[in-house]
Structure formats: structure tokens, C-alpha cells
MARSE-318282 format. One record per residue (C-alpha): x, y, z. Coordinates in steps of 0.05 Angstrom, whole numbers. Layout:
<px=X&py=Y&pz=Z>
...
//
This chain:
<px=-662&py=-2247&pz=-188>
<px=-604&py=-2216&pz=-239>
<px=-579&py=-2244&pz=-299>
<px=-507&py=-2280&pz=-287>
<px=-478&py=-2296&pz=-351>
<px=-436&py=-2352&pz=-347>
<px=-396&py=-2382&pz=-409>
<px=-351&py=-2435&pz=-410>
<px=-296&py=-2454&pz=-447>
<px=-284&py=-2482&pz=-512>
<px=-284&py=-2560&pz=-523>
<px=-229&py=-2599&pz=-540>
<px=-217&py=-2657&pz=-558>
<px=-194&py=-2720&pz=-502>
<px=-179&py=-2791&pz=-526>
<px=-239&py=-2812&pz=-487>
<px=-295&py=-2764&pz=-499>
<px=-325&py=-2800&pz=-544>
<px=-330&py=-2877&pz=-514>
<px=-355&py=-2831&pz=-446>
<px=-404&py=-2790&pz=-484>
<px=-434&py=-2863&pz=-530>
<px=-446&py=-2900&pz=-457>
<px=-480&py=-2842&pz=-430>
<px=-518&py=-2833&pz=-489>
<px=-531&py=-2911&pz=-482>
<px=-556&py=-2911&pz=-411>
<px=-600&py=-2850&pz=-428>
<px=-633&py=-2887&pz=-490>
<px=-641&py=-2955&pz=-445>
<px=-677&py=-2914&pz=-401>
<px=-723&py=-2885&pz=-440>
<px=-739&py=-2954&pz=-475>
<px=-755&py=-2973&pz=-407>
<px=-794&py=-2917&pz=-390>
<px=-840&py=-2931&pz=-457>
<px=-853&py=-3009&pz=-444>
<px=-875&py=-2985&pz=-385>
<px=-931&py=-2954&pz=-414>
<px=-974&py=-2890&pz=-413>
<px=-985&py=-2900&pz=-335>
<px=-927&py=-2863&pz=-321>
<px=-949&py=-2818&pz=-372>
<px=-881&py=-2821&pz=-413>
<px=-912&py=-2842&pz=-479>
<px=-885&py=-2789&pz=-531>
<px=-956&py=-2755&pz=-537>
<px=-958&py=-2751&pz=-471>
<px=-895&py=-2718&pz=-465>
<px=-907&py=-2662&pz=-519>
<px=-980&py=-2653&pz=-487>
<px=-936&py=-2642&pz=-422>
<px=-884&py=-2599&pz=-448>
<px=-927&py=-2559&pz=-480>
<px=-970&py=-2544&pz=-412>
<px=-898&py=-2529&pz=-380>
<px=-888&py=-2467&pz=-433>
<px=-951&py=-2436&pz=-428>
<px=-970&py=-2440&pz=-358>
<px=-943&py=-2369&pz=-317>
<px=-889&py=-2384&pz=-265>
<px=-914&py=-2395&pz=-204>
<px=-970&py=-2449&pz=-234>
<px=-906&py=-2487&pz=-259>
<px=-869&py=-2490&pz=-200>
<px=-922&py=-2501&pz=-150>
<px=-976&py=-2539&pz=-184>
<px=-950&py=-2562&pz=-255>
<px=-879&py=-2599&pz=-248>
<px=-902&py=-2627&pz=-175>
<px=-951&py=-2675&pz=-211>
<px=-902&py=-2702&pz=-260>
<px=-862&py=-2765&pz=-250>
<px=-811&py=-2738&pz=-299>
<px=-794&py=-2667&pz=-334>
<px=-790&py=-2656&pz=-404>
<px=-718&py=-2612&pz=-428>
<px=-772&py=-2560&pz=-442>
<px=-795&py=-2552&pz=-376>
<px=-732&py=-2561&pz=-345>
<px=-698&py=-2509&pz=-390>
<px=-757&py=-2460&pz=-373>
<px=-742&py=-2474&pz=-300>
<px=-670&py=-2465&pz=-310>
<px=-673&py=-2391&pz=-334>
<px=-717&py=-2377&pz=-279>
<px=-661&py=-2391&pz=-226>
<px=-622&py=-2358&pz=-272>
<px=-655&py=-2290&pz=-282>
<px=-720&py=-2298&pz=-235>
<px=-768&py=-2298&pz=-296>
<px=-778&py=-2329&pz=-368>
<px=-776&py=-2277&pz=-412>
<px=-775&py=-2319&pz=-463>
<px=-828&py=-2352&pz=-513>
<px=-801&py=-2410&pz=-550>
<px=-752&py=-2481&pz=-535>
<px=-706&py=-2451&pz=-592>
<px=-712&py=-2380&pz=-558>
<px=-690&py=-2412&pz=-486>
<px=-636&py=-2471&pz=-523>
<px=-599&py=-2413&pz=-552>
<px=-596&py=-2376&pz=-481>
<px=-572&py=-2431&pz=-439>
<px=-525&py=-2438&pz=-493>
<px=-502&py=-2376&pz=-493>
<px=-488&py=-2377&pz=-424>
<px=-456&py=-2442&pz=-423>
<px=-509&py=-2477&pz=-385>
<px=-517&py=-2532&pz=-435>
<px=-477&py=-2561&pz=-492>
<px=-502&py=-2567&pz=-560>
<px=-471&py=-2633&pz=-572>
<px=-510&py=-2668&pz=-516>
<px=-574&py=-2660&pz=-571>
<px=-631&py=-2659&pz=-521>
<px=-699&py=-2655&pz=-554>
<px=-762&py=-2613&pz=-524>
<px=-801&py=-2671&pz=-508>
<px=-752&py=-2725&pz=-489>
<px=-748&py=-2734&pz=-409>
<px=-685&py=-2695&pz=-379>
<px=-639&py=-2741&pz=-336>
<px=-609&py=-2713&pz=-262>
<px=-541&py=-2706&pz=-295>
<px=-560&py=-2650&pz=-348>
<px=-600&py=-2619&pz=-297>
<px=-542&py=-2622&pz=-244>
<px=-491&py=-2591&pz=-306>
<px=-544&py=-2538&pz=-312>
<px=-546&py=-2515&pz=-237>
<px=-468&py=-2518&pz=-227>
<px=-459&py=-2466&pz=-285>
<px=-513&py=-2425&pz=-265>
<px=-499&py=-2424&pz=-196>
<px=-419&py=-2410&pz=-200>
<px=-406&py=-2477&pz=-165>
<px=-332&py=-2478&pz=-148>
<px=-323&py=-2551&pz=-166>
<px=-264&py=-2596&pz=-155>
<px=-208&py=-2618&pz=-199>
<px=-245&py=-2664&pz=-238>
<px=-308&py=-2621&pz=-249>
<px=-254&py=-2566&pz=-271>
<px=-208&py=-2611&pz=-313>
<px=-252&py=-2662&pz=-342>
<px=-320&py=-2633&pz=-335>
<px=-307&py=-2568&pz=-364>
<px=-281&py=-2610&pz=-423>
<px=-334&py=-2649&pz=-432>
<px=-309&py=-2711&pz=-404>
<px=-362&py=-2735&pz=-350>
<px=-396&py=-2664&pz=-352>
<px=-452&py=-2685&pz=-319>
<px=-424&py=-2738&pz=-275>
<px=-376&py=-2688&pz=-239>
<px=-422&py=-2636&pz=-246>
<px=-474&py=-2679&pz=-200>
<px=-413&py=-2700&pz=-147>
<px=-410&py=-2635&pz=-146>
<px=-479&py=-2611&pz=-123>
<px=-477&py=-2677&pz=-76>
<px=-414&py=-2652&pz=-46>
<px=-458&py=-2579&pz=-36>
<px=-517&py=-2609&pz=-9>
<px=-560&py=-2593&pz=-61>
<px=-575&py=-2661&pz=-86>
<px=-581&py=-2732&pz=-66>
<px=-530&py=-2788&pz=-91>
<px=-564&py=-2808&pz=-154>
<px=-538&py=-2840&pz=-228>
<px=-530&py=-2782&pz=-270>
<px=-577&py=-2815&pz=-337>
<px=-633&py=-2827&pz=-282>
<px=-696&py=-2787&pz=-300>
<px=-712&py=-2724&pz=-252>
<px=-777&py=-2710&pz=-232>
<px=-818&py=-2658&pz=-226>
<px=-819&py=-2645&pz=-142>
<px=-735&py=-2662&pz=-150>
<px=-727&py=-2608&pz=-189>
<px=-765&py=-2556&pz=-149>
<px=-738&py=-2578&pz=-96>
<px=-665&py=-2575&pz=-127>
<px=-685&py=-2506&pz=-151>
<px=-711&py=-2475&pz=-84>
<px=-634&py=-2501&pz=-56>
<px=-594&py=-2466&pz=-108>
<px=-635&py=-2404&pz=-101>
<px=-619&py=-2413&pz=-31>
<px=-540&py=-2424&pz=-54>
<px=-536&py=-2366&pz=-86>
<px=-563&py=-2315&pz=-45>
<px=-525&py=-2334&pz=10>
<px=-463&py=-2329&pz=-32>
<px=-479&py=-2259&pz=-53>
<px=-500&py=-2270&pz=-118>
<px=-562&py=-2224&pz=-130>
<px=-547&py=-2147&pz=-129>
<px=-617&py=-2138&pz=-91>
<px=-655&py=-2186&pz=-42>
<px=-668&py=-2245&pz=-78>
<px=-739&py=-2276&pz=-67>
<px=-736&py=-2343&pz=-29>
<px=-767&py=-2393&pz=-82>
<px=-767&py=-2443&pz=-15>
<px=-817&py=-2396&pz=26>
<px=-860&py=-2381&pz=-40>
<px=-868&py=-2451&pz=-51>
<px=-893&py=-2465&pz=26>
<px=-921&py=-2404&pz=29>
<px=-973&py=-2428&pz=-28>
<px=-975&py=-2493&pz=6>
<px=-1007&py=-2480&pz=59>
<px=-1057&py=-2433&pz=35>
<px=-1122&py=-2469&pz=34>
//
């Protein structure tokens, strides 16, 4: 895969960023209070999360996507920032959170105001924002106007990849798991090469994955 660089625009300011932005916030907090009462079963107790996050930096590539991230019931920002620069670029080249924050930043990928931590679960709606500026998605009015402002960023930006195909109808603040976000990232591999975005053949992250499924 190549590099695409993609940066957005500036913020500015819209009467009702911030009221938008404290809900979301709100419904991603609930969740995550719900997520702890539940207990270490659904191994989202904070320990269990920075054992997990950890285990998603250091294992190679193809151990994440195939083997790693398939057993987890959600995915740390870690992982799923790891994961995103490999759609990106086709590899991590990268060794650190702070290393890969500051490059999806730099691309546009994520906002610095949405103050994901490492360890936290990621919700479908970051993830979705993620793919749709990595992926060139053309996006309608709203994702353009409002999105792009940061006004339902992640809202439009998953309407966006529903309207593509690429993902189910979902809440934006719901947690992601693991085999969703393969499987999201196999699609917008897919989405991309088709549209002529790699320079060379791109490899087809769908085929690799059922290609080491169904060796024994």
C-alpha cells in the first residue's frame, strides 16, 4: 500500500459544537460505565485493557489482524490506531501510541480535541471518521459541511461508510470490536483499490485473511 496524506481543514467554531460534542462525549462515558459493571468477563476492566493494548503494539501484523483483534469483544484506540495506518500505508512503521497519535493527526485522520486515550475502548464512530479520511470518501453535504467542521464528525462520517457499503447501521458511541474492524478494514482496502488509489497492486487484506483461515 502507499502513503495518502490526507489533511483536513481547520476547525471553526459553530453555535452547536459544543452541546454535540458534550452528548457524544456523554453516551461514550455511559458506555463505558456500562461496560465496567459488567465486569472483567468481557475483559474491559482497565488492566485488562492496557494488558490488551499492549499485546496489540507488539504483536507483527499479520498476528494482529488474523489472530489478535478477532478474539476481542472490543478494540483499544491503540490497536485501532495501529490498524488504521496499516490501511493507510500497508505497514506500521511506527513504535509508540504518541508516534502513531501524531501521524493520524497529521493526516487528518483524527482530531486532537476528541482526547481518546490508549487504553480506553474506541467507539464505531471514531473508527468510521478514521476510514472516511483515509479512504478519500466523497461524502455528502453534511459529512462535507458539518462533519468536516466538527459538528457530528463521526455521525456523518459513519452514514457515510453505510451509504458505501462498508459498514452496518450502527450508533456511532457503540464500541467496535475486534472481527468489525477487520472486517471493516479488508472493505476499505477493497474501496480503495478499486478506486485507483495504490500506485502498484495493492495486496487484498480480504484474501490474506481467508487465505490464513483456512490453512490448518
Amino acid at each position: 500500500m502507499t502513503h495518502y496524506g490526507v489533511v483536513g481543514p481547520k476547525r471553526t467554531a459553530h453555535p452547536g459544537q459544543d452541546i454535540i460534542a458534550m452528548r457524544y462525549a456523554w453516551s461514550r462515558m455511559l458506555l463505558a460505565s456500562l461496560a465496567l459493571l459488567a465486569g472483567a468477563g468481557l475483559g474491559c476492566g482497565k488492566n485488562l485493557r492496557v494488558e490488551q493494548a499492549d499485546q496489540g503494539e507488539q504483536v507483527d501484523v499479520d498476528t494482529l489482524l488474523n489472530e489478535h483483534l478477532q478474539r476481542q469483544p472490543m478494540v483499544t484506540v491503540g490497536e485501532a490506531y495501529r490498524v488504521m495506518l496499516i490501511l493507510a500505508d500497508g505497514d506500521d512503521q511506527y513504535t509508540s501510541f504518541d508516534q502513531r497519535r501524531t501521524a493520524l493527526e497529521e493526516r487528518g485522520a483524527i482530531r486532537a480535541e476528541w482526547g481518546l486515550e490508549r487504553e480506553e475502548p474506541i467507539d464505531k464512530g471514531s473508527v468510521a471518521y478514521m476510514v472516511c479520511r483515509i479512504i478519500k470518501a466523497p461524502g455528502g453535504i453534511n459529512y462535507n459541511l458539518f462533519g468536516r467542521l466538527g459538528v457530528g464528525d463521526r455521525r456523518y462520517a459513519l452514514r457515510e461508510l453505510e451509504f458505501l457499503g462498508l459498514m452496518p447501521s450502527a450508533v456511532p458511541y457503540r464500541y467496535i470490536t475486534g472481527g468489525e474492524l477487520v472486517d471493516l478494514v479488508a472493505k476499505a482496502d477493497r474501496y480503495m483499490a478499486d478506486k485507483g488509489h495504490y500506485t502498484h497492486e495493492a495486496v487484498d487484506l480480504s484474501q490474506t485473511l481467508q487465505e490464513n483461515t483456512d490453512t490448518p
